[in-house]
N, C-alpha and C positions, 0 to 999 in steps of 0.2 A: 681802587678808588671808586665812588659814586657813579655813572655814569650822568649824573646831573650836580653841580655844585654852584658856588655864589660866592661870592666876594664884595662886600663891601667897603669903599672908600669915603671916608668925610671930607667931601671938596671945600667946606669949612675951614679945617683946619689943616688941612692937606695931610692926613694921616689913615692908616685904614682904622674901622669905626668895630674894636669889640665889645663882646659882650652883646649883641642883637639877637634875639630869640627870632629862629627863623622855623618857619614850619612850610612843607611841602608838600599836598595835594594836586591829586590825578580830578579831572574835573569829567562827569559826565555826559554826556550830549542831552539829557532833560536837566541838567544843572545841578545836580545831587555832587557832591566831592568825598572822595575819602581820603583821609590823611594816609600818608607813604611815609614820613617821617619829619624828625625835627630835629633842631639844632641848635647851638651859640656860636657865634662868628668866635674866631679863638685873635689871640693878641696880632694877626697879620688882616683881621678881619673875613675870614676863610672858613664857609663849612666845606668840608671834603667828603661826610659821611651820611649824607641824605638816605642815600639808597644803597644797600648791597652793592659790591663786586659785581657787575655784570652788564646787561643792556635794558634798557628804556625800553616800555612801552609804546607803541604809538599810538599818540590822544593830546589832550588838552592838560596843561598841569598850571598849578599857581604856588607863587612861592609868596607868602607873607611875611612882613619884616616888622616886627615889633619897632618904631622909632622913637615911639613917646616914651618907653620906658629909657630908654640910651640917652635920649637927650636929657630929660628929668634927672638922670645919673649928673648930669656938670650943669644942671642950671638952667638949661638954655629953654627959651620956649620952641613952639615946632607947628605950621600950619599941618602938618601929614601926621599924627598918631601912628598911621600904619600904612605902609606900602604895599601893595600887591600887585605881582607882576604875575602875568597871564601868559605861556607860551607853546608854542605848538609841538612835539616830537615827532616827527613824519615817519623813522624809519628806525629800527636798530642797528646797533654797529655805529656811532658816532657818540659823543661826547657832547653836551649841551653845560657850558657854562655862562652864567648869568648874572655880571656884574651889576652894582648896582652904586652908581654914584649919589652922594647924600649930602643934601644941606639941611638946614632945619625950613627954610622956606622955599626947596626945591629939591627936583631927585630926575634922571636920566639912567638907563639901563641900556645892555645891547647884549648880542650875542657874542659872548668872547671866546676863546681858543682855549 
């Protein structure tokens, strides 16, 4: 498994949210990014496969969540287009998952297990 993954839920409808284009960038210290990989949340709302088998770099990464196009899929309008979530990896040998709670007019994340 990834050493980095995400999970989205739609606190909306209390279901998890697929179908979200998820991409994952290592972020620079002059602010330049390279993308490391991407994804689609699959029907539990779950990418698993961001990154190779193995261990995280230590640095700065950002996961962005396509939301407008998910929501546009049922209708809904949506203040957040796209979320982007900013976080640290201090060290290798740990797992960094990064949930990501979703309504269309708000959103909460944290470091999960």
């Amino acid at each position: 498994m990834s050493p980095i993954t995400t999970h989205v839920l739609d606190t909306s409808l209390g279901c998890p949210a697929d179908g979200i284009a998820v991409i994952l960038c290592q972020v620079a210290k002059r602010g330049e990014t390279v993308e490391l990989g991407r994804g689609i949340t699959n029907s539990d709302g779950r990418v698993t496969d961001l990154l190779p088998a193995g261990e995280a770099q230590a640095g700065t990464y950002r996961i962005e969540f396509d939301t407008a196009s998910y929501f546009a899929r049922s209708g809904r309008e949506t203040f957040y287009p796209k979320v982007e979530v900013l976080f640290e990896v201090v060290g290798p040998g740990s797992h960094y998952h990064v949930p990501l709670l979703l309504s269309p007019f708000g959103y909460s994340t944290y470091r999960g297990s």
